[in-house]
C-alpha positions in Angstrom: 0.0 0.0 0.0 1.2 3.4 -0.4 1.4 5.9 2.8 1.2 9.2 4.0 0.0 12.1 1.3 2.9 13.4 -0.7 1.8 14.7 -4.2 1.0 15.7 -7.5 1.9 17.9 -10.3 0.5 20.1 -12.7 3.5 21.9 -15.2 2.2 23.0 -18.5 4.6 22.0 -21.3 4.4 23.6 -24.3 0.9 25.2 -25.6 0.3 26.8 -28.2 -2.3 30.0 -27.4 -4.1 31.3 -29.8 -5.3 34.2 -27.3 -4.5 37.6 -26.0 -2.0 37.3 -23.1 -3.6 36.6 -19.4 -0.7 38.2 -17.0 -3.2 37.8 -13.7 -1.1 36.5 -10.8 -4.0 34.4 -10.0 -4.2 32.6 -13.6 -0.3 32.3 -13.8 -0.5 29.5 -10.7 -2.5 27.3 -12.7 -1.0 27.9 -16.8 2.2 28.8 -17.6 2.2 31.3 -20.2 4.8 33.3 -21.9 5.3 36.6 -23.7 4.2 36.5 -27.8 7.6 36.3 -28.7 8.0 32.7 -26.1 4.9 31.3 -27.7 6.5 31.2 -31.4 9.3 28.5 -30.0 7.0 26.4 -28.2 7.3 22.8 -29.0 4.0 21.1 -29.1 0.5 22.5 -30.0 -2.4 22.8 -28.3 -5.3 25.7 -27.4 -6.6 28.1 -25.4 -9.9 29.5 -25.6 -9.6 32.6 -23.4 -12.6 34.6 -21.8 -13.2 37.0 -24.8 -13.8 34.4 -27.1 -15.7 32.6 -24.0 -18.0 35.5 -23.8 -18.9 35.9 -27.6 -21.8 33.3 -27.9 -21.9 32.7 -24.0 -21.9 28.8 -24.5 -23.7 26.9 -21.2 -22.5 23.5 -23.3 -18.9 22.9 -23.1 -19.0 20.4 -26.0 -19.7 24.0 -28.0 -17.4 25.4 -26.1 -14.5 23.1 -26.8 -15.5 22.5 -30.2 -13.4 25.6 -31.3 -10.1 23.5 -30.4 -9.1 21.4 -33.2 -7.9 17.4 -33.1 -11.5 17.5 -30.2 -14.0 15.0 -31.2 -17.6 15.9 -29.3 -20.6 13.0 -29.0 -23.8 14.9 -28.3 -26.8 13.9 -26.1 -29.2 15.7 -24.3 -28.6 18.9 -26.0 -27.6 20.9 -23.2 -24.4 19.4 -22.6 -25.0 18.4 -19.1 -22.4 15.3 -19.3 -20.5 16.0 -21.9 -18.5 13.3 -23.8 -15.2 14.5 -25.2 -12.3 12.8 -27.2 -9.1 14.1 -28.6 -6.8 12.4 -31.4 -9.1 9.6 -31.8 -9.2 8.7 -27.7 -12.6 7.6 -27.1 -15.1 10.5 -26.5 -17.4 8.3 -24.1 -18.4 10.6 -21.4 -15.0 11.7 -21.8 -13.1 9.0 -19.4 -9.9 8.6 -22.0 -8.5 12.2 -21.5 -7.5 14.1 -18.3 -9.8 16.4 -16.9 -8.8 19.5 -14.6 -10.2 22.4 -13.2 -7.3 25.4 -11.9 -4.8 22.1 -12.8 -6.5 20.1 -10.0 -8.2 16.7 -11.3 -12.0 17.5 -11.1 -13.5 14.4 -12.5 -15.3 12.0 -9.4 -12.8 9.6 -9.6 -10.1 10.2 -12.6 -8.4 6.8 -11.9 -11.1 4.1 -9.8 -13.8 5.6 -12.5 -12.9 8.2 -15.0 -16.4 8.6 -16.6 -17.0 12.2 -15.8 -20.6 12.5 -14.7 -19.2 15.7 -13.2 -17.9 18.4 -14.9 -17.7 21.8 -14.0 -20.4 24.5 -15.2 -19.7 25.9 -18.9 -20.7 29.0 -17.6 -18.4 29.6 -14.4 -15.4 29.6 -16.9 -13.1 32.1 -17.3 -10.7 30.3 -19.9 -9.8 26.7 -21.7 -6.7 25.3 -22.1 -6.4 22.0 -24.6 -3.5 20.0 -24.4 -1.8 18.2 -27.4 1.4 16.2 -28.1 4.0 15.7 -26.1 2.5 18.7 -23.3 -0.2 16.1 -22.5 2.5 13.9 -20.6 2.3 16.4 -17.6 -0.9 16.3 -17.0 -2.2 12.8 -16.0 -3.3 9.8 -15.7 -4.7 9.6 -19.4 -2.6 10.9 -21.7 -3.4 9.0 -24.8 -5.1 11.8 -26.7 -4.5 14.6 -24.3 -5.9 17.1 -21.2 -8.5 19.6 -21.1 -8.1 21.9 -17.8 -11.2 24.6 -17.5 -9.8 27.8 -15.6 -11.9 29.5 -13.5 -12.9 33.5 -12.8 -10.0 34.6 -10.8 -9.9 36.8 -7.8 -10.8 40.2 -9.5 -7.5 43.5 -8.9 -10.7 45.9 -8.5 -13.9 45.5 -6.8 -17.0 44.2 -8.9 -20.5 43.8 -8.5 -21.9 42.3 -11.3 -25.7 40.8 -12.3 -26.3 38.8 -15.5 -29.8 37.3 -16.1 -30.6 35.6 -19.5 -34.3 33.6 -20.7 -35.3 32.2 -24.0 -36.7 29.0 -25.6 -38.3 26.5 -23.9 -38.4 28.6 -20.5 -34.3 28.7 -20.4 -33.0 30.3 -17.6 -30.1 31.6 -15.9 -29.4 33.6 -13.2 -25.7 34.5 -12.3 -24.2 36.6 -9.6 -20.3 37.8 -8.8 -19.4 40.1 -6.0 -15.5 40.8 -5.8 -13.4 43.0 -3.3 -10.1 44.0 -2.9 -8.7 45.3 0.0 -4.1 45.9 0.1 -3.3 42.0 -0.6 -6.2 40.5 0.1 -9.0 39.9 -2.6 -12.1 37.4 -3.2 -14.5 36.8 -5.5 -18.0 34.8 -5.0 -20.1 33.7 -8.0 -23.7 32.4 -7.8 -25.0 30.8 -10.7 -28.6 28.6 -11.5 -29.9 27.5 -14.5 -32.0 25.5 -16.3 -34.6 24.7 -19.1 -37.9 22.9 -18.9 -36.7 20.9 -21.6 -37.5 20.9 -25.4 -38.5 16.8 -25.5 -42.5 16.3 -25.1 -43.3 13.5 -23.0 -45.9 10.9 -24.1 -48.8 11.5 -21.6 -47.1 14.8 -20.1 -44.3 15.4 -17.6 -41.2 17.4 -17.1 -38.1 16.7 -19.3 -36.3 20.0 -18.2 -33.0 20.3 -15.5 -32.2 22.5 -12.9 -28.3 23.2 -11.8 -26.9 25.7 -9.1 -23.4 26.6 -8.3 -21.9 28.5 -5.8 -18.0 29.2 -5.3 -16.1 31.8 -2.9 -12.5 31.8 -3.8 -10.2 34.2 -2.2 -6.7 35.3 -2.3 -4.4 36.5 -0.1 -0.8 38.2 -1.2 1.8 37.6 2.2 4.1 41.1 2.9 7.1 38.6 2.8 10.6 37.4 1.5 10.4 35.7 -0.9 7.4 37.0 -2.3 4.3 34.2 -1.1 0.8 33.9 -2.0 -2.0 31.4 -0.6 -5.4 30.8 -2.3 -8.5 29.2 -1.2 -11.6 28.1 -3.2 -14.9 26.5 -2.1 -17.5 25.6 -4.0 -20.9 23.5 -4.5 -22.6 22.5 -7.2 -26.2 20.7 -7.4 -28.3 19.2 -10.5 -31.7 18.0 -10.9 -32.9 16.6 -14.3 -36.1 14.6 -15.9 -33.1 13.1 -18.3 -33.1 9.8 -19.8 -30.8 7.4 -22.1 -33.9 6.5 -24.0 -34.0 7.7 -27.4 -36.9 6.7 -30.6 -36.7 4.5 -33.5 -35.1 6.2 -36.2 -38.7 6.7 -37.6 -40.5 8.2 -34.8 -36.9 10.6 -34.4 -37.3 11.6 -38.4 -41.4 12.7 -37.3 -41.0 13.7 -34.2 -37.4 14.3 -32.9 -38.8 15.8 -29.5 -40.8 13.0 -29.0 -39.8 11.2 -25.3 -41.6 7.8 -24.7 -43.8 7.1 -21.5 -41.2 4.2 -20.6 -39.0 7.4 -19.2 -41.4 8.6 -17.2 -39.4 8.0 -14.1 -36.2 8.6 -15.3 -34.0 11.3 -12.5 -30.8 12.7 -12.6 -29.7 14.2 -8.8 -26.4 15.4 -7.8 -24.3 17.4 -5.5 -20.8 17.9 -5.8 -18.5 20.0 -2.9 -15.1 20.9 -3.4 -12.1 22.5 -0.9 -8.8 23.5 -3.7 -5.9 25.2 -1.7 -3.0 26.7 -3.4 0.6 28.3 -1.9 2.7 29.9 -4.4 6.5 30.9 -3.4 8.7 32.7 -5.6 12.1 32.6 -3.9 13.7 35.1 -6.9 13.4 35.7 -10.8 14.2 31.7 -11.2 12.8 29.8 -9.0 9.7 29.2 -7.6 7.2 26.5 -6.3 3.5 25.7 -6.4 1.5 23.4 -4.0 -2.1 22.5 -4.3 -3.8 20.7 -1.7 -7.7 19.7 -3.1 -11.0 17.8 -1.8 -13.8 16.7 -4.0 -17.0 14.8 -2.9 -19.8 13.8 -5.7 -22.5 11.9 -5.4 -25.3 11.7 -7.9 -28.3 9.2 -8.2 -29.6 8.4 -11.9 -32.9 6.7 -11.7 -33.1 5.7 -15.4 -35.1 3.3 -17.5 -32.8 0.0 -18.5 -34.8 -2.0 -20.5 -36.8 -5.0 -19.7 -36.5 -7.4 -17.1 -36.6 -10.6 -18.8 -37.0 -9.5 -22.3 -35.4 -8.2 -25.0 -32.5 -5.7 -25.6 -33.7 -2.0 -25.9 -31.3 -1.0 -28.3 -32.6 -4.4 -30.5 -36.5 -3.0 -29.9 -35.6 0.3 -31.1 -33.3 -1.0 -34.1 -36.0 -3.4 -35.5 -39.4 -2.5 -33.9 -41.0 -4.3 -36.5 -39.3 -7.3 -35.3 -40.5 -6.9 -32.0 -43.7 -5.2 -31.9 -45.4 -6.1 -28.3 -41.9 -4.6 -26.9 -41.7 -1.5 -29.0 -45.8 -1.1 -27.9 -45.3 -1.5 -24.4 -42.3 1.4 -24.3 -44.5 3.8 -26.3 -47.4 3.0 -23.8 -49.8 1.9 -26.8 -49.6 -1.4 -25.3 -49.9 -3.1 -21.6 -46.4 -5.1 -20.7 -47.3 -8.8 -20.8 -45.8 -11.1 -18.5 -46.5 -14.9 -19.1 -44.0 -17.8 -19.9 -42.6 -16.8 -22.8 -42.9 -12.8 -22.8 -41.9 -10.5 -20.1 -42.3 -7.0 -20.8 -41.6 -5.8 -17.4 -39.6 -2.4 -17.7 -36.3 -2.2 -15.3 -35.7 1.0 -13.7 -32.5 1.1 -11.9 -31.2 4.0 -9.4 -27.4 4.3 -10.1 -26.7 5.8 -6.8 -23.1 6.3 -6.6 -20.5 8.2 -4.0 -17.1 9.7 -5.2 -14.3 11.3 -3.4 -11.4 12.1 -4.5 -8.0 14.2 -2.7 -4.0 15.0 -3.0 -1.4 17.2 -3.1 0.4 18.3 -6.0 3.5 20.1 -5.9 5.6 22.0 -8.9 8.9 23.4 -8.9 10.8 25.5 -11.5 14.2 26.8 -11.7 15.0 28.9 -14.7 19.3 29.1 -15.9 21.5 30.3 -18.6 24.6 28.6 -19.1 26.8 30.4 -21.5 24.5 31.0 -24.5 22.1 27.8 -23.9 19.1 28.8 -21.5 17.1 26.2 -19.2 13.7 25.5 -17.4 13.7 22.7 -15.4 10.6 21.5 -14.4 9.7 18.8 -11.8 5.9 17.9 -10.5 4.7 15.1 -8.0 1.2 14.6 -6.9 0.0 11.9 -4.4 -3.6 11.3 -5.3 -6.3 9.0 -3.9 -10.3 8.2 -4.8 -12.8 5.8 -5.0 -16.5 5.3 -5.6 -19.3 3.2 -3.9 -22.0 1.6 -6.3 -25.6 0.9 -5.3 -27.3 0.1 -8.2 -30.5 -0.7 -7.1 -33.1 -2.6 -9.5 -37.2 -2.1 -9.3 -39.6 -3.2 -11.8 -42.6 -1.4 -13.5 -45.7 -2.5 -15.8 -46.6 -0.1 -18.5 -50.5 0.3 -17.7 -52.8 2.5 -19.7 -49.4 4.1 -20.5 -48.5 4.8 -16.7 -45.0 3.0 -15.1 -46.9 1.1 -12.2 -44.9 -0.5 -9.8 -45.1 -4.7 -9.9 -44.4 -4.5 -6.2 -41.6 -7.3 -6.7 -38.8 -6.7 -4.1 -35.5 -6.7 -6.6 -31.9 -6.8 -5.4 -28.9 -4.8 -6.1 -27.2 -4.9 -9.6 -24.0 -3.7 -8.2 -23.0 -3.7 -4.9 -19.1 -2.5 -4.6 -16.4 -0.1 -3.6 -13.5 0.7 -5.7 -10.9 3.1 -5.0 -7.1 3.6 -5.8 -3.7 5.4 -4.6 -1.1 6.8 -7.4 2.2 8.3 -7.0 3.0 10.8 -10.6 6.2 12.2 -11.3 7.0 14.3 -13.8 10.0 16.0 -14.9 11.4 18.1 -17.9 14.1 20.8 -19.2 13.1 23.2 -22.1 16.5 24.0 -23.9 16.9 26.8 -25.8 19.6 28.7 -27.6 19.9 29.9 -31.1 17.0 29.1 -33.3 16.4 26.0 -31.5 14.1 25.0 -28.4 14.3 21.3 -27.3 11.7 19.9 -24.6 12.6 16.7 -23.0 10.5 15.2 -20.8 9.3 11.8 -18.6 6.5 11.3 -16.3 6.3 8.1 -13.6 3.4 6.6 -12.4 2.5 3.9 -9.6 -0.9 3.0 -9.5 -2.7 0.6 -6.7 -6.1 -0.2 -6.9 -8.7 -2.5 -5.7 -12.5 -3.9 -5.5 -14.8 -5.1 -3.0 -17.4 -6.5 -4.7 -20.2 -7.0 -1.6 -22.4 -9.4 -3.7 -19.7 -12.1 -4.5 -17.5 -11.2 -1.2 -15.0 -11.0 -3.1 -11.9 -8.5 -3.2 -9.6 -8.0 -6.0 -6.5 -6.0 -6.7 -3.6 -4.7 -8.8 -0.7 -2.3 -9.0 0.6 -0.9 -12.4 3.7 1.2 -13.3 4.0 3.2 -16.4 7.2 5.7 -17.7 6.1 8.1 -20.5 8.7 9.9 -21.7 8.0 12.8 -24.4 10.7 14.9 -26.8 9.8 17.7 -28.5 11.9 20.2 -31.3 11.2 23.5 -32.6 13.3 25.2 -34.8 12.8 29.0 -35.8 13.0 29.4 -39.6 11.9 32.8 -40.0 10.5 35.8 -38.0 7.2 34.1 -38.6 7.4 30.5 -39.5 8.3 28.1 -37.1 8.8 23.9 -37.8 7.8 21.4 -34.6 7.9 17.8 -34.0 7.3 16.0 -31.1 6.8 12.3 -29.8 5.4 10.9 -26.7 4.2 7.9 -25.1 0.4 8.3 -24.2 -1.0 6.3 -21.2 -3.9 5.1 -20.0 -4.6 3.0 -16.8 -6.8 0.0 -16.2 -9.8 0.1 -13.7 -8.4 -0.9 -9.9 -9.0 -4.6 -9.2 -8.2 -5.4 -12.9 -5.4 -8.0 -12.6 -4.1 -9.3 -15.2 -5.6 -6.9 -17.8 -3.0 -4.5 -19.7 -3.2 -0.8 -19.2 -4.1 1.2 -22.6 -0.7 2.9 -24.4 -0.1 4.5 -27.4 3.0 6.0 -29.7 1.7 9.7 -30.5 4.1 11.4 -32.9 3.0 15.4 -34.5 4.6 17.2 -36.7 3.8 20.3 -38.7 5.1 24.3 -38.7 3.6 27.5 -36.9 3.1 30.6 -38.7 2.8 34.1 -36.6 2.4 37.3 -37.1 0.8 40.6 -35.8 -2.1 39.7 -38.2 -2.4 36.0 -37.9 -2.1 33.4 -36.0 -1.5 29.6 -37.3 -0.6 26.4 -36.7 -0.7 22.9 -39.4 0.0 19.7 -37.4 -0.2 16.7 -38.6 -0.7 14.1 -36.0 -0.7 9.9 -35.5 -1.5 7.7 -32.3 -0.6 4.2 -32.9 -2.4 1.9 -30.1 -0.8 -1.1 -28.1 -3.7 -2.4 -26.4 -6.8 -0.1 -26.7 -9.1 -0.9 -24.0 -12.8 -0.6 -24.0 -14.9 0.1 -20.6 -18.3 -1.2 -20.0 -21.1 0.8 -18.3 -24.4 0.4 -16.7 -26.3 0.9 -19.9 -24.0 -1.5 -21.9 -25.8 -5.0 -22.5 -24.1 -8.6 -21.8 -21.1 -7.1 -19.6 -20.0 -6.1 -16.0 -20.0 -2.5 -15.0 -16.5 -1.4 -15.3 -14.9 -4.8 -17.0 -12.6 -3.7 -19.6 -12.1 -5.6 -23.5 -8.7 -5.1 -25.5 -9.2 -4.0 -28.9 -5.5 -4.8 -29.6 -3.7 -2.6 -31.8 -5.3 0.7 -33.1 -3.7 3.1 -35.4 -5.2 7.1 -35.7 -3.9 9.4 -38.1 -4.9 12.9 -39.3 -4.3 16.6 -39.8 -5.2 19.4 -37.6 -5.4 23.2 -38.7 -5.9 26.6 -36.8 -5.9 30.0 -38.0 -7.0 33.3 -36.8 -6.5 36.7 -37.6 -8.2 40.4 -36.8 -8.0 43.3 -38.3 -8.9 47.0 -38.5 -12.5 47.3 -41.3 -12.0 51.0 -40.2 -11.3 53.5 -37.5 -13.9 52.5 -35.3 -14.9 48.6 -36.5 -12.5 45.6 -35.4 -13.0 41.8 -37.8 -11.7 38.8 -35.9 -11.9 35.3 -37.3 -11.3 31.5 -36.9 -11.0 28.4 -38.5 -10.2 25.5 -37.5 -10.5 21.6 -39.1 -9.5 18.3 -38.1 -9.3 15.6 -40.5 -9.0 12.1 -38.6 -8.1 8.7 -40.3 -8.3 5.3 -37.8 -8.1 1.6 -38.2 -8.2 -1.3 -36.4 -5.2 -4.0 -37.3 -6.6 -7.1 -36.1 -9.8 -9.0 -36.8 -11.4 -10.4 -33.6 -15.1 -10.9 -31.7 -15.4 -8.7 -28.6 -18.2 -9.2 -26.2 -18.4 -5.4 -25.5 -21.5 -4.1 -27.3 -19.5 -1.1 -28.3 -17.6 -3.5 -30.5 -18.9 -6.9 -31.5 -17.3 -8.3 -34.8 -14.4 -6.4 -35.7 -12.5 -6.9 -39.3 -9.3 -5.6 -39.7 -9.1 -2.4 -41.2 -12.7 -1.6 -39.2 -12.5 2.2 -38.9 -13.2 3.0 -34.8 -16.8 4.3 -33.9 -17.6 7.8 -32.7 -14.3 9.6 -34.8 -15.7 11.8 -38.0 -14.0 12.3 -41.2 -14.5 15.9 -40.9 -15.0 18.4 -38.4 -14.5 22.0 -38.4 -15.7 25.7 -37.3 -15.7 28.9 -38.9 -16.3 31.8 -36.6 -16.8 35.5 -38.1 -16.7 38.5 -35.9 -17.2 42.3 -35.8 -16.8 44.9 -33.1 -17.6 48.4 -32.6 -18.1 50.7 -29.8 -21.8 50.5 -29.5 -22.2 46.7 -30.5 -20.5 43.7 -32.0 -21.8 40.1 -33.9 -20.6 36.6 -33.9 -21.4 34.2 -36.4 -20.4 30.8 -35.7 -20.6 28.1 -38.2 -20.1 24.4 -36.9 -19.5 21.1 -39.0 -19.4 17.6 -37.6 -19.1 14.7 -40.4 -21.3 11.5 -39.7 -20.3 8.9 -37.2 -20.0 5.1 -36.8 -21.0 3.8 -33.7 -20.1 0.1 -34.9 -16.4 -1.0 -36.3 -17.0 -1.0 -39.8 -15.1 0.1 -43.3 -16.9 1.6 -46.3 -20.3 3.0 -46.5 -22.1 3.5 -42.6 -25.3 1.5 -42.9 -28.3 3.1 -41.6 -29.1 3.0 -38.0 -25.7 2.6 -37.6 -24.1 6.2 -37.5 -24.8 9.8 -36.2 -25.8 12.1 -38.7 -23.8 14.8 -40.4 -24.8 18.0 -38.6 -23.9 21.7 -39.9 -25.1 24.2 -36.8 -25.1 28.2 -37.3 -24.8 30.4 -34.5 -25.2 34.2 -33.7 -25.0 36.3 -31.3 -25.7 40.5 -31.3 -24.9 42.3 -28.7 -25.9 46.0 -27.6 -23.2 48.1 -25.2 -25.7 50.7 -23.6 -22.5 51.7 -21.7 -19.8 50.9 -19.9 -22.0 48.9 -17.2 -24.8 47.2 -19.1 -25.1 45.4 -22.1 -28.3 43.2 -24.1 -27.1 40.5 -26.1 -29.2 38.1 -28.1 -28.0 34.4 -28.6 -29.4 32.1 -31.7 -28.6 28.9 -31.1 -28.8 26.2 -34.5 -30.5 29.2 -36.3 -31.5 27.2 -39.3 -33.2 24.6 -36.7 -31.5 21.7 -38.0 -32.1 18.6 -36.7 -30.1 15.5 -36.8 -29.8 12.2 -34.7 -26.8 12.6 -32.7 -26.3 9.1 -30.8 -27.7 5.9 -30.9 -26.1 4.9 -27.3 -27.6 2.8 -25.2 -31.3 3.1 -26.3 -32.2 4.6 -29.8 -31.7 8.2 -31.4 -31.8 11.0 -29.4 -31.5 14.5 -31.3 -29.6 17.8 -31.2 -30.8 20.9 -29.6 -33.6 22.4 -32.1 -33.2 26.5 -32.5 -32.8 28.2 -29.2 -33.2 32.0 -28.7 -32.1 33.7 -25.6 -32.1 37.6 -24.3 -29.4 38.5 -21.9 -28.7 41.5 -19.8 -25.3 42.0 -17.8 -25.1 44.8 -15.5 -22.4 45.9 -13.6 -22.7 48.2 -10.9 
């Protein structure tokens, strides 16, 4: 077992930011940024979507959000973005468990290693920037580093007092109400932020009844500057966040979702989503002169959510079958539109399982960082070493009752039924990470190596039985950047990506890939961009089962053997003067992604089934892309947002996707206006999928579920 609580690290590598500079004391403790003329040598690529570009469209989804990074894959699903499900690089975007998640550099998922899925993730709308990490940066910021990090930064304690008031409404009784009252006084500052919002849903329930959500977030975070040498600083953050939603996994047949994409069956009737997630971060900052300086974090998070959700039938057949082939099973498909009673007899049993997924997360450490900046002779050095001591864990109930469709009501069969999963998982890692940028001449090298030593295990309280592992893993990463020009820059860069089995899986190999980029950075005062092209070749790609996957085990893994992922990512932006008093900014960016599987094999996991060699993996598009088109004035400013997503697999195959078997190609316009009555209140109006477009966008677990129709919202922001 490992003892005592030692540490952590968070050291951004090399990022490539594509933003104005943020030079806030309070920002600097969790990014590492660098002057304009620092960003051309960096060695890797990667984004940052700063608050600006944050506050444009004023995005409550962070799969909108993010999709302005390239080499990001997004999976839709409710339309709000309540749990969103991100990949980048061709590292499965299933509610986002194969990249590393942060918040202020602090792991913020429930459980990043004993369960990854992140059922939590923090509000869209507290942020105040987004970093994306690519390449050979991803190394520092484990424990999945297969595709790369996303860490979401937070408002940060403000240098002048603020009072400010921001209330939006639209479509489908949208709401949000958001609050931040800041004061500084000498060297102490703090900042609280209130936020609730919600919708009552744009899905119609068969019969009536709410399909809307309801989330509220409060966080304090203060900051206090110490009158000492060296020069010290200590922050504090609290916060707690709550959810309540009418949401369901249960989609339509593809039919009913061409007619009627709004349309929820009366089988979800029941279905609940209910969290509440509390979290304690600490930071102390020590600069002991222009070189050196070190950064401790010390964090807390507790979540824990119940998801009473319909799960198909007892005794019958598979949901995702029904919904596939209703014609081929009629009395089921009957029963979950309520046309029909559920049958029960020897040889049909249409009894409808709803299961409450009631699990509890923690998950602490303490992370430490420590950088020391020389020169010796005409070659300069950062050394850079992290180390982070991290535990979590999560307790299962899953507890099973059983319901009759009736006259289309869910009645209760009054059947006592016992617990699907009954367990408690949790795990202890060590993480090391250490590396020295080099630079002298035209030439910046980045060499770098991060350690982990993982312990896990699983008491599984319906078998009694208790199961364990330990795994080790040393990534190292290199990457090169040579300055050809004033303006053109050429990187490359190649890493070993990383991703951990669940705790208790003995025996079962961890997930690790070869990620190589290169490509050349182009920089200007003008414009801004980067061409990388970018490949991920799989070892043992693992895939995770979950409580709404048929015919496995929560949490058992399946290797998909080796994987390969190739493609080419590009980023531009640009702004410029239309005239004295009218500022254009735009963006592109486009990822083209390429993947394969190089064996042929049958997998149990539903995700997979028979796979052929040369299969292309499910859920990575061809194509995806934004185009975003902006103009600013004095009095008002527009943003035009134009977003393409390319049709998705959800089954290995090669060739033409057969229907029923793929998300559709979706092309979504946004807009905002916005109105500066002065300089304390503006109105902006927000068009979300103007063109109201509608398009299936999953399959998974239970039938197509559609995009977010057309969405208007009013806002007002005052501040006093």
């Amino acid at each position: 077992m490992l003892k005592g609580v030692f540490v952590g690290f968070i050291c951004v590598f090399s990022v490539e930011l594509w933003s104005t500079e943020i030079i806030d004391p309070d920002i600097r403790e969790v990014l590492v940024f660098g002057t304009k003329a620092d960003k051309i040598k960096l060695t890797g690529s990667g984004t940052q979507i700063d608050s600006e570009e944050l506050e444009k469209q004023d995005y409550s989804d962070l799969n909108q959000v993010i999709s302005s990074a390239p080499g990001v894959y997004v999976r839709e699903e409710d339309g709000f973005g309540l749990r969103p499900n991100i990949g980048i690089r061709g590292a499965t975007s299933d509610r986002s468990q194969k990249i590393t998640l942060m918040e202020d550099g602090v792991l913020i998922t429930p459980a990043p290693y004993s369960a990854p899925a992140a059922y939590y993730i923090t509000n869209a709308s507290r942020l105040h920037a987004v970093e994306v990490l690519k390449g050979p940066s991803a190394i520092q910021a484990g424990p999945h580093t297969v595709g790369g990090a996303v860490n979401l930064v937070t408002r940060p304690v403000p240098t002048q007092d603020l009072t400010e008031v921001e209330l939006t409404t639209g479509t489908d009784s949208f709401h949000k109400i958001a609050g931040s009252l800041g004061r500084v006084n000498d060297n102490f500052g703090f900042i609280l932020n209130a936020l609730s919002y919600g919708s009552d849903g744009f899905k119609q329930l068969d019969g009536g009844g709410s399909t809307g959500f309801v989330r509220n977030d409060v966080n304090f975070k203060a900051r206090w500057e110490l009158e000492t040498k060296p020069k010290q600083s200590i922050t504090v953050k609290l916060g707690f966040a709550g959810e309540d939603a009418d949401e369901t996994y249960l989609g339509l047949t593809n039919s009913d979702s061409h007619r009627s994409p709004a349309r929820r069956y009366p089988a979800s009737k029941l279905d609940r989503f209910e969290s509440q997630h509390r979290q304690v971060h600490f930071n102390h900052s020590i600069e002991f002169n222009s070189e050196v300086s070190v950064d401790t974090k010390i964090y807390f998070n507790k979540f824990h959510r119940s998801w009473n959700k319909f799960s198909g039938f007892i005794d019958g057949p598979s949901a995702q079958n029904v919904l596939r082939n209703p014609e081929s099973y009629v009395s089921a498909y009957e029963t979950l539109t309520g046309s029909r009673d559920s049958r029960v007899g020897y040889f049909t049993d249409l009894t409808i399982d709803v299961t409450d997924n009631n699990r509890k997360y923690s998950s602490h450490g303490i992370q430490f960082e420590l950088n020391n900046i020389m020169s010796m002779g005409s070659v300069d050095h950062n050394f850079k070493i992290g180390l982070r001591y991290h535990e979590d864990d999560v307790r299962r109930h899953h507890q099973q009752s059983s319901y009759l469709m009736l006259s289309g009501e869910m009645i209760s069969d009054g059947i006592s039924r016992p617990y699907k999963t009954n367990n408690y998982a949790k795990t202890e890692a060590i993480a090391l990470f250490v590396a020295n940028e080099v630079s002298w001449s035209d030439w910046t090298l980045n060499v770098g190596v991060r350690y982990e030593d993982i312990q896990g295990s699983v008491d599984n309280k319906l078998s009694d039985v208790v199961s364990s592992n330990e795994q080790t893993v040393t990534a190292p990463g290199l990457g090169v950047h040579k300055q050809l020009t004033g303006s053109i820059g050429l990187l490359a860069g190649v890493y070993k990506g990383f991703s951990p089995s669940g705790p208790g899986k003995s025996g079962v190999k961890s997930e690790e890939s070869t990620n190589i980029e290169y490509g050349f950075r182009f920089t200007s005062n003008e414009i801004l961009g980067e061409l990388i092209w970018f490949r991920s070749d799989y070892d043992n790609l693992l895939g995770r089962c979950r409580a709404s996957d048929s015919d496995c085990d929560i949490e058992q893994e399946f290797s998909g053997g080796d994987v390969k992922v190739r493609g080419l990512e590009l980023i531009v932006q640009s702004q410029f003067d239309l005239s004295d008093s009218h500022l254009v900014t735009g963006k592109l960016n486009y990822t083209y992604s390429e993947s394969e599987f190089e064996t042929t094999f049958f997998s149990q996991f539903s995700q997979w089934g028979l796979v052929r060699e040369g299969d292309e993996l499910p859920y990575i598009p061809k194509h995806v892309g934004r185009v975003q088109l902006g103009v600013e004035s004095e009095k008002w400013s527009m943003d035009v947002s134009v977003k393409h997503q390319h049709e998705m697999r959800e089954e290995p195959g090669s060739g033409d996707i057969a229907e029923g078997l793929k998300t559709d190609t979706l092309t979504q316009l946004d807009m905002s206006f916005t109105w500066f009555f002065n300089e304390a209140t503006t109105f902006s109006l927000l068009v979300r999928n103007a063109t109201d477009k509608s398009a299936i966008v999953s399959h998974r677990p239970y039938g197509a579920r559609p995009n977010l129709p057309r969405t208007i919202l009013g806002r007002v922001k005052h501040r006093f």
